[in-house]
BAVEX-271773 format. One record per residue (C-alpha): x, y, z. Coordinates in steps of 0.5 Angstrom, whole numbers, padded with zeros to 4 digits, always signed. Last residue first. Layout:
N
XYZ/...
***
This chain:
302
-0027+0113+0059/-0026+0106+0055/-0032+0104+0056/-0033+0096+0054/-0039+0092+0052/-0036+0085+0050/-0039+0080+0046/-0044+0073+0047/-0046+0068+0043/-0050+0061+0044/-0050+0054+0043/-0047+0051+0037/-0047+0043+0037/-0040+0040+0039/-0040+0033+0035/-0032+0033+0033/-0033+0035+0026/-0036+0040+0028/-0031+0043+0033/-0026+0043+0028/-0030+0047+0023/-0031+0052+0028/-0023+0052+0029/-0021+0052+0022/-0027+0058+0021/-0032+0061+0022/-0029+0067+0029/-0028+0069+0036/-0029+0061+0038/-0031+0058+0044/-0031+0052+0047/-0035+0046+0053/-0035+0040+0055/-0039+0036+0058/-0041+0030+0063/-0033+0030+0065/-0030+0023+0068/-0023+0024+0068/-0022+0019+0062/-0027+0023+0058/-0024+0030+0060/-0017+0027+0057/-0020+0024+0051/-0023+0031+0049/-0016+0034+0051/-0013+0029+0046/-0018+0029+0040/-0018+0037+0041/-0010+0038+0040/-0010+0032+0035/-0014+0036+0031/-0010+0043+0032/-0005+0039+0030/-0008+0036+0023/-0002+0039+0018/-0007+0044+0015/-0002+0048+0020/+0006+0048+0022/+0009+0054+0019/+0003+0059+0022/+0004+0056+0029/-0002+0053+0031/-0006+0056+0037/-0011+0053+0043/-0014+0057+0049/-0019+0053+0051/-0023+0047+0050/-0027+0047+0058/-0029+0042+0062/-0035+0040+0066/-0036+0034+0071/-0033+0039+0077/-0029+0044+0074/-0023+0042+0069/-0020+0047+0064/-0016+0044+0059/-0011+0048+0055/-0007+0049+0048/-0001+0049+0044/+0003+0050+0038/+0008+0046+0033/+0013+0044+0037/+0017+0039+0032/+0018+0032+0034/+0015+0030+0027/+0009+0035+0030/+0009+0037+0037/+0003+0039+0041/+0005+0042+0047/-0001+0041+0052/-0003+0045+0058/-0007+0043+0065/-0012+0049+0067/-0014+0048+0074/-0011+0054+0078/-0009+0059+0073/-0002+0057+0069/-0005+0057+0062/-0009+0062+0061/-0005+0066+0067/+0002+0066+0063/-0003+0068+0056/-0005+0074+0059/+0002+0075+0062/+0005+0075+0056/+0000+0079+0052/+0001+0084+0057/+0010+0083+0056/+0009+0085+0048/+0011+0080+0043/+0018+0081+0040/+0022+0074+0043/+0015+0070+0039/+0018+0073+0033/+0011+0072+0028/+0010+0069+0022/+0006+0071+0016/-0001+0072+0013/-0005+0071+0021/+0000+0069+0026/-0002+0073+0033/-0006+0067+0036/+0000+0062+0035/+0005+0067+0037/+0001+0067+0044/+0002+0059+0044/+0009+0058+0043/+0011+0065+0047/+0007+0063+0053/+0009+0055+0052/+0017+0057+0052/+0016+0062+0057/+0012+0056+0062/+0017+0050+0061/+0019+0049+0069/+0011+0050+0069/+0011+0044+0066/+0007+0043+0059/+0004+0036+0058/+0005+0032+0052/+0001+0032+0045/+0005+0027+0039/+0003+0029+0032/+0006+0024+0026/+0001+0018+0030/-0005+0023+0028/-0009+0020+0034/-0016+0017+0035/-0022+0019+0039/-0024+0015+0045/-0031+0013+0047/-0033+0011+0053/-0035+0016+0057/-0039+0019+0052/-0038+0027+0053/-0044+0031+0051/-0042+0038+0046/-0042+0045+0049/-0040+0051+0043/-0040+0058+0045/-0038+0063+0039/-0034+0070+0041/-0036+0077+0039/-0030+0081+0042/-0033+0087+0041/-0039+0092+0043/-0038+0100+0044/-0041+0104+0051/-0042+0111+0050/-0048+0110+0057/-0054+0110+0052/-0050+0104+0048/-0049+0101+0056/-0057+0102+0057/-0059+0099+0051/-0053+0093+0052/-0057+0091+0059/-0065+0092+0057/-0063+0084+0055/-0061+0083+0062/-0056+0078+0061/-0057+0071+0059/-0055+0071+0052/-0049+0073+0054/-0045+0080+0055/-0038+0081+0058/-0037+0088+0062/-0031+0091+0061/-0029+0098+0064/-0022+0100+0062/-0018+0101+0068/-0016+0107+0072/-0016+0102+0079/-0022+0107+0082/-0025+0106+0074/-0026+0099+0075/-0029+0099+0082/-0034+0106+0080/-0036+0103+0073/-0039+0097+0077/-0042+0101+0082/-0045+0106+0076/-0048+0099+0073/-0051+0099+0079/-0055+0104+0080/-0056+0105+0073/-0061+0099+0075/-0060+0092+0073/-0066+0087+0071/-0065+0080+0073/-0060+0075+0076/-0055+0075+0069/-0055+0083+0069/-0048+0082+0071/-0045+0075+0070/-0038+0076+0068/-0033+0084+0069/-0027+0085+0066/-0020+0085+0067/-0017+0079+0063/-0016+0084+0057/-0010+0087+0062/-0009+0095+0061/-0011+0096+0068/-0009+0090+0071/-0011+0084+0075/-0019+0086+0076/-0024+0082+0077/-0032+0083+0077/-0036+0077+0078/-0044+0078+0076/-0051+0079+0079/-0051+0086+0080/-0044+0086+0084/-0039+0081+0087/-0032+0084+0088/-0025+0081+0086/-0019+0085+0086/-0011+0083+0084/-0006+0089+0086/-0001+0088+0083/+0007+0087+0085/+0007+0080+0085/+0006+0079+0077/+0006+0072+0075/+0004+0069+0081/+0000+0075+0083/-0002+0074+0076/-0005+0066+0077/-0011+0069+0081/-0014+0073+0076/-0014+0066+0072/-0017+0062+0077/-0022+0067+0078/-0024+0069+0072/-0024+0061+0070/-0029+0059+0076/-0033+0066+0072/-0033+0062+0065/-0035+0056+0068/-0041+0059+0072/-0043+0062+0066/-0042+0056+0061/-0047+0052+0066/-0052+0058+0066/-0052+0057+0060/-0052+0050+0059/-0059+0049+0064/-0062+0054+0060/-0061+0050+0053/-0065+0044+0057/-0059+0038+0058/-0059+0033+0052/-0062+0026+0053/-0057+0022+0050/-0057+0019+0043/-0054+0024+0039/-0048+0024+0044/-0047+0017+0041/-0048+0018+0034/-0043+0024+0036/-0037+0019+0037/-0039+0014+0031/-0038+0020+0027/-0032+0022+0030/-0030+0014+0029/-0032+0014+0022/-0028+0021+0021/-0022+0017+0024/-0023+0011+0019/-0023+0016+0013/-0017+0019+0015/-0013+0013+0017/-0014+0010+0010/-0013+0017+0006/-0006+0017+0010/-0005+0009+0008/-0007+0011+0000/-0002+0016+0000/+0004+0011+0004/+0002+0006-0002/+0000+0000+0000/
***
């Protein structure tokens, strides 16, 4: 057999078992839609604190902030730090000026941008009354679930080999991964990306609970990503392939493993996002995760 023929084999067999992987799923009583977001809410607010955290391991001189306000969780790790921003508010009913005065009163008293993360279980008067106040919408992300079955696993690319990240290996992750997101046409000098982005990606990967993968293709680093485990929910986060590596299956293998990780530890779900279509969307459907929702962030610069 041609070595042509036995890559288009081993495509084929593993697109049968990712089918065979989503038949299953299909067939398991699905949780309601409001079950799963409010299960994608109490994730995203474990992995704000976790991440918050983490910067006063990366950066000890900041004062870290956490306070509870208008339904939701506000963290601050930093004025110019995208993980500053606010998660739940307005998801526990109708919020007041009052309280979005409160909100911009705790950012604003740290000279920080204010930031508040919108979902579809945000007051819906909420993004009005935000406009009204100047504020602007971006990052729009796509929120993904899938239902795990325990039982099966998801095979390999035998040229991709995915092996744990050590905190002894934490620059050489950060600079892989965060090259990985800023690489659109070209490549990027993983020595010449900005210290922010650096302590933003040290938090993704090194907050309490998030466990870090290298993807290494034909012995190669290729990329990386995170898995993210609270209770039986897991989260498919923070993953890149650097640009002279992709179309070549990495990111894939990155979310066959992980997956196969969340199963063996027992997970009921998993959970991802996606800012845009694309690789990582398709991915994702091939895979069997199922769309879910949408949110973006309102943010006032002043």
């Amino acid at each position: 057999m041609s070595t042509n023929s036995a890559a288009v084999n081993r495509g084929e067999a593993f697109s049968r078992e990712v089918r065979i992987l989503a038949d299953s799923n299909s067939q398991r009583k699905a949780p309601s839609r409001g079950c799963l977001l409010e299960q994608v809410q109490d994730m995203s607010v474990i992995m704000l604190k976790a991440t918050t955290a983490a910067m006063a391991v990366r950066s000890p001189r900041t004062a870290l902030s956490f306070e509870e306000l208008a339904g939701g969780c506000l963290a601050f790790c930093g004025a110019d730090v995208p993980l500053t921003r606010a998660v739940g508010v307005g998801t526990a009913g109708s919020v007041g000026e009052d309280e979005i005065a409160g909100v911009e009163a705790f950012y604003r008293s740290r000279n920080s941008a204010v930031r508040i993360v919108v979902s579809e279980r945000t007051d819906p008067w909420l993004p009005s009354k935000l406009k009204k106040r100047g504020y602007q919408a971006a990052d729009y992300m796509q929120n993904w679930w899938l239902p795990l079955e325990r039982k099966t696993l998801i095979p390999v690319s035998d040229d991709i080999e995915i092996v744990p990240a050590s905190s002894k290996q934490a620059d050489l992750w950060i600079r892989t991964v965060a090259a990985g997101f800023q690489e659109k046409d070209a490549p990027v000098d993983d020595a010449r990306i900005q210290r922010r982005t650096l302590d933003t990606f040290y938090c993704l990967g090194f907050a309490d609970g998030a466990q870090r993968f290298f993807a290494r293709y034909k012995g190669m680093i290729a990329g990386g990503g995170v898995l993210h485990i609270s209770g039986e929910t897991a989260s498919i986060r923070t993953t890149s392939c650097r640009i002279e590596h992709r179309n070549k299956g990495v990111q894939r293998a990155l979310l066959a493993f992980r997956l196969n990780a969340a199963i063996k530890a027992g997970c009921r779900f998993a959970f991802s996002g996606t800012d845009k279509l694309g690789a990582s969307s398709r991915n994702l459907r091939r895979f069997g995760f199922n769309a879910l929702s949408t949110s973006f962030t309102m943010s006032s610069m002043h």
